[in-house]
C-alpha positions in Angstrom: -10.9 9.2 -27.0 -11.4 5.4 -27.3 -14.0 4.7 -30.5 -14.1 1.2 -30.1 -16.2 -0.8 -28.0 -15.8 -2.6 -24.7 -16.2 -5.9 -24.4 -18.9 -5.5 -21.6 -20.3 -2.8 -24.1 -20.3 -5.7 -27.5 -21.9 -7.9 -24.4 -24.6 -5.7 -23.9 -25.4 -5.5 -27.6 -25.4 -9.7 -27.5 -27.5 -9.7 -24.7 -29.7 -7.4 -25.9 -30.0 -8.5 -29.6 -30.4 -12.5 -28.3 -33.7 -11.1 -25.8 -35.0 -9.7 -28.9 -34.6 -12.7 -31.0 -36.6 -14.9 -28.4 -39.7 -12.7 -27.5 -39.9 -10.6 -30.5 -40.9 -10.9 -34.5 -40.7 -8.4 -37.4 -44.3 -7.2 -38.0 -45.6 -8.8 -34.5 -46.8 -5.9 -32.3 -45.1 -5.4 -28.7 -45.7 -8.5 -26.6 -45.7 -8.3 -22.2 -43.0 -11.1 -22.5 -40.6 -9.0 -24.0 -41.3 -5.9 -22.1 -41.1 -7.7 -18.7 -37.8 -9.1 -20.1 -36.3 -5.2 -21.3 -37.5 -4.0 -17.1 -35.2 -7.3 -15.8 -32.0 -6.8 -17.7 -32.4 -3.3 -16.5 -33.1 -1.6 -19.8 -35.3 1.5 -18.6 -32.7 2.3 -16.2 -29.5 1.2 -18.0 -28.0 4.8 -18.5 -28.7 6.2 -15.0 -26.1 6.1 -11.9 -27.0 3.9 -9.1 -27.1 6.5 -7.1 -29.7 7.0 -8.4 -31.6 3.7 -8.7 -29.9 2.9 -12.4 -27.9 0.3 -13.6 -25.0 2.5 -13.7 -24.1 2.8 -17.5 -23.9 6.2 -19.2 -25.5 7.3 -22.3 -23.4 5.1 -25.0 -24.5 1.9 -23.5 -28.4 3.2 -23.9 -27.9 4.2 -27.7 -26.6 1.0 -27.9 -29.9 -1.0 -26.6 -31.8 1.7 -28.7 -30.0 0.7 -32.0 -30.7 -2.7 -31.5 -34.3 -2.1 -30.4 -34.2 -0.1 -34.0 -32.5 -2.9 -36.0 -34.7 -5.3 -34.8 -38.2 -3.1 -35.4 -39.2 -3.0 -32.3 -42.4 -1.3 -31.4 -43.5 -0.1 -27.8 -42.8 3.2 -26.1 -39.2 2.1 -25.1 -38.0 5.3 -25.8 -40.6 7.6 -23.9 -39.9 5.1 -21.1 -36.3 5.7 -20.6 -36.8 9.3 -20.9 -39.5 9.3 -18.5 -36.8 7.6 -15.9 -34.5 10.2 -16.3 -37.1 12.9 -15.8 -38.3 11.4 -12.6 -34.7 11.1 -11.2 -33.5 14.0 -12.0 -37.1 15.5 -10.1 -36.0 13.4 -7.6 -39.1 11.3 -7.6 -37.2 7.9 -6.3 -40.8 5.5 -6.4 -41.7 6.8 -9.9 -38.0 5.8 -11.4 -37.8 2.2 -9.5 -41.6 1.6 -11.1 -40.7 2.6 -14.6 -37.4 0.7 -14.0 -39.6 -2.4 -13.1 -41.6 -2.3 -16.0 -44.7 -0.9 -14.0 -45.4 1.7 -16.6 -45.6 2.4 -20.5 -45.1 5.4 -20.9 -46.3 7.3 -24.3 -44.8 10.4 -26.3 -46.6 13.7 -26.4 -44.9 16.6 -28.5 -46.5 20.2 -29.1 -47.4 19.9 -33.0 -49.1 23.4 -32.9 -50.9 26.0 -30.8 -54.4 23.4 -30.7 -52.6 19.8 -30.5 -50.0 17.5 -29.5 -49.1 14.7 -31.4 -49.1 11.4 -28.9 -47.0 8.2 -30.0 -47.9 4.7 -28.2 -50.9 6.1 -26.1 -52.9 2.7 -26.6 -51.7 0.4 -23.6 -49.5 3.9 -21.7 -49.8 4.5 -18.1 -48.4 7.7 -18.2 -47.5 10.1 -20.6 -43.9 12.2 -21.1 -45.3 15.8 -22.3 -42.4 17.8 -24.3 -43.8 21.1 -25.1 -42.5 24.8 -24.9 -42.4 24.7 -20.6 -40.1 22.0 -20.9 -40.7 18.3 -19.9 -43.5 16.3 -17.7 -44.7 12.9 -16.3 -48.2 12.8 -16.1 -50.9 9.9 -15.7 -52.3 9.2 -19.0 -55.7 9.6 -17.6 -55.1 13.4 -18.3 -54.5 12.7 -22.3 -57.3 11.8 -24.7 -56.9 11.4 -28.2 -59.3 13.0 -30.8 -58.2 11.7 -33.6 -55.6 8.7 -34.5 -53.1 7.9 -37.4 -53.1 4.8 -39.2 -49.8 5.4 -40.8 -48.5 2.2 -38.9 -50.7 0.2 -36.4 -47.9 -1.0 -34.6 -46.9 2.9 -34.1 -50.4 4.5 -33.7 -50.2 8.2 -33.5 -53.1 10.1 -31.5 -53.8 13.9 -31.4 -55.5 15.6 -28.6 -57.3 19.0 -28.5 -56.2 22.0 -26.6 -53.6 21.4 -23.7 -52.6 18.1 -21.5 -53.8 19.2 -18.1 -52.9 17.3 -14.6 -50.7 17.8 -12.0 -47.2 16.0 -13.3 -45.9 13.4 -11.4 -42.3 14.7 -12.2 -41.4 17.7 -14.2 -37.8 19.2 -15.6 -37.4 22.6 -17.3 -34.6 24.8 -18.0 -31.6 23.7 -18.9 -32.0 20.1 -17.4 -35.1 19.9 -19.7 -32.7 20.3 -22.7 -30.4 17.6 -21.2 -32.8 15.2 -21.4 -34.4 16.1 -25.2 -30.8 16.5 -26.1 -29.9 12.7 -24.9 -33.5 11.4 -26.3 -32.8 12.9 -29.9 -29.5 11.2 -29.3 -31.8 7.8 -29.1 -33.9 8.9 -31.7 -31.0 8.7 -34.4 -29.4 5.2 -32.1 -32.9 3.7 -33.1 -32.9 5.3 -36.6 -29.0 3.9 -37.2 -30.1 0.4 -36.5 -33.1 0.9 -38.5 -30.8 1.3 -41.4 -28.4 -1.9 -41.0 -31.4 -4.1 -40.9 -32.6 -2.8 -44.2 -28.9 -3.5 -45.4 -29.2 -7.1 -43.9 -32.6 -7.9 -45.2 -31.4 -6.8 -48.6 -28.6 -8.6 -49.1 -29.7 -11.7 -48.0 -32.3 -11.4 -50.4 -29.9 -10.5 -52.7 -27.9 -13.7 -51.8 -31.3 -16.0 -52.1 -33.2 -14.7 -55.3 -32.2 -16.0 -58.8 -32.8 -14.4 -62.0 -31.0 -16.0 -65.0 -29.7 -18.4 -63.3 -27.6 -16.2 -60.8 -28.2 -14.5 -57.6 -29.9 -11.1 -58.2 -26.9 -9.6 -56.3 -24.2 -10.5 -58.5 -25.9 -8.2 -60.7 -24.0 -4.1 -60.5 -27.5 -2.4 -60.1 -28.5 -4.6 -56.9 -25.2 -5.0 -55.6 -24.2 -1.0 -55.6 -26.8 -0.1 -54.3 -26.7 -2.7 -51.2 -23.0 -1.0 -50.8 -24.5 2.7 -50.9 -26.9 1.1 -48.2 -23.6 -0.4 -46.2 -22.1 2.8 -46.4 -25.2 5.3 -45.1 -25.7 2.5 -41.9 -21.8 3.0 -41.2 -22.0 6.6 -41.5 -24.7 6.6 -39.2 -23.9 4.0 -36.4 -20.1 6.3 -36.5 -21.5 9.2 -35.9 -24.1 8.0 -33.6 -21.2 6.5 -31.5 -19.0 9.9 -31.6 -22.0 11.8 -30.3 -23.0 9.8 -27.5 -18.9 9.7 -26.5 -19.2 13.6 -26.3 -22.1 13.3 -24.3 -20.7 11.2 -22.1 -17.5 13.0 -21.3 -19.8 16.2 -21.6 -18.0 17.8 -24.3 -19.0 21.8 -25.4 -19.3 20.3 -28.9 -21.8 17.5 -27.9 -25.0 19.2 -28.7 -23.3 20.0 -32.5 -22.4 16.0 -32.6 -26.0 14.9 -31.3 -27.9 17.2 -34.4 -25.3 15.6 -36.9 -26.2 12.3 -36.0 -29.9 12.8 -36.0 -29.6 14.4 -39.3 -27.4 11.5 -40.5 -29.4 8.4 -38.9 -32.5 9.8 -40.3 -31.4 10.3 -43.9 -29.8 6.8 -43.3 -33.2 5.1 -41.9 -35.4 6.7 -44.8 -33.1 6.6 -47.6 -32.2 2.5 -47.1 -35.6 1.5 -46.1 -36.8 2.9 -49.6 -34.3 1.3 -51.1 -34.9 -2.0 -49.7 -38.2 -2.5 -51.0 -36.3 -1.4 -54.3 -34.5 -4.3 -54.4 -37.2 -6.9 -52.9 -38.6 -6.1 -56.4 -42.5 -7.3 -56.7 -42.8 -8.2 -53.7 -40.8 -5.7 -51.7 -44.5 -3.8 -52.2 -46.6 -6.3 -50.9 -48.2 -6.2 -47.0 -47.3 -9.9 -46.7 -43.5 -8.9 -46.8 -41.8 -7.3 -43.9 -39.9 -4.4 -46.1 -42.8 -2.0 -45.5 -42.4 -2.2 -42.1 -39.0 -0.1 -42.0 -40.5 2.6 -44.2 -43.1 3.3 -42.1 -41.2 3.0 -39.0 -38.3 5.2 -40.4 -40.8 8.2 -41.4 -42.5 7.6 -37.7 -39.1 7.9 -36.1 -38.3 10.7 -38.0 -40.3 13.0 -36.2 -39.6 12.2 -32.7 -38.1 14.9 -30.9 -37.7 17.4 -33.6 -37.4 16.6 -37.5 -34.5 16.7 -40.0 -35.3 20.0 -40.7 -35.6 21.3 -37.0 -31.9 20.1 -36.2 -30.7 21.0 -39.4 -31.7 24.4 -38.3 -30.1 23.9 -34.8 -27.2 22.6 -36.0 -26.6 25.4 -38.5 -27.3 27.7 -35.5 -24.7 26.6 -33.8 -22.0 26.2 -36.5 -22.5 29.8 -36.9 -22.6 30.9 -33.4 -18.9 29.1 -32.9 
């Protein structure tokens, strides 16, 4: 098992990193420019066989655009969209996966939160919706999903709630065990996004740690700011590593995979929310201020969080499996 990238792999990550870096900014909510850019270098599609209509990549090259879609902040339902392509290809729905592919659709998040409501992610601006509740998983036009209430807790992340159940016929619908394949390879993203969430808390802090003086020294020669900007180092590797192992398994569809993918959710998400704290920690004053982009990462770390299952959900799956081995 080769752990090391390819060089058309550490291409992909340039590619993708230098798109961001031209049509995006920290804080700066998700602009058509950038999304029309993701649907031409093939982003939505990247991980599906082109036999299908994808690019032709598997799932390590898709955690690798969702890390640096995470590292960078991004807002905008990327994930739900490449989820949503998957769903419709493996329905067999060939026009739905070439128009998410081409950027035709947003597509929002809806997860059961309890008996009453779903919790909806990025329904502002969404053409369609990706339902995840106990019948499995579903495309459906976003006509059928109204929200009753919405959560501030970021505005670039708005999260909706909607009364009762999201009706409509789908437009492309998985259950059973290809229903789990899919969750399984989203909460796969979920910790990519959440492992590049955590280097760019480590990179913001040390370069503020390199910049800011205090007695006449950088604050990061001192032992208090500089540990802890190695603790962060240290979670962030941790993460990205065992983001990497999983989505190898996944690949080469190992019987452990599903074990590997709950590890690094667990992992990415401790990673995201631990260094993002920390990171207003050490911007100091005005690491707490809204004019500084260190809030950003909290917020987007807790949102993240919760996508497709929580810490304490795959804890318990992961403990459920340990013991059924």
């Amino acid at each position: 098992m080769d752990l090391l990238p390819t060089s058309e792999q550490d291409e992909i990550v340039s590619t993708v990193r230098a798109v961001l870096a031209d049509r995006h900014q920290l804080g700066e909510p998700l602009g058509d420019e950038l999304w029309s850019a993701a649907a031409e270098q093939g982003w939505f599609l990247i991980g599906l066989p082109e036999s299908a209509g994808g690019v032709g990549y598997s799932i390590i090259e898709e955690s690798l655009v969702m890390r640096e879609l995470g590292t960078a902040c991004a807002p905008g339902p990327f994930l739900a969209t490449v989820l949503a392509a998957h769903v419709a290809a493996l329905a067999g729905n060939a026009e739905l996966t070439a128009a998410i592919g081409a950027g035709s659709h947003r597509v929002a998040l809806a997860e059961r939160l309890d008996p009453e409501r779903f919790a909806v992610q990025d329904l502002p601006g969404a053409s369609l919706v990706l339902v995840v509740d106990e019948a499995g998983i579903r495309v459906v036009d976003a006509a059928h999903v109204s929200a009753s209430a919405v959560d501030s807790i970021d505005e670039l992340v708005p999260v909706a709630y909607t009364d009762g159940a999201i009706t409509g016929e789908p437009l492309a619908a998985l259950s059973g065990d290809d229903a789990i394949d899919v969750l399984l390879d989203g909460a796969l993203l979920v910790a990519a996004g959440l492992a590049g969430l955590a280097e760019a808390t480590v990179t913001q802090s040390v370069a503020y740690g390199k910049d800011r003086e205090q007695f006449g020294q950088p604050i990061g020669a001192f032992q208090a700011v500089k540990h802890r900007c190695a603790d962060m180092a240290t979670r962030a590797e941790i993460a990205s590593c065992q983001v990497a192992y999983a989505a190898i398994t996944r690949r080469d569809r190992r019987d452990d995979a599903a074990f590997h993918v709950d590890a690094a959710r667990i992992v990415a998400t401790r990673a995201a929310i631990d260094n993002s704290q920390i990171n207003v920690q050490n911007h100091g004053g005005i690491g707490f201020t809204w004019e500084h982009t260190a809030h950003r990462f909290v917020t987007r770390a807790r949102v993240w969080s919760l996508r497709l299952g929580s810490s304490a959900s795959h804890q318990s799956s992961l403990l459920a499996r340990s013991a059924a081995d």
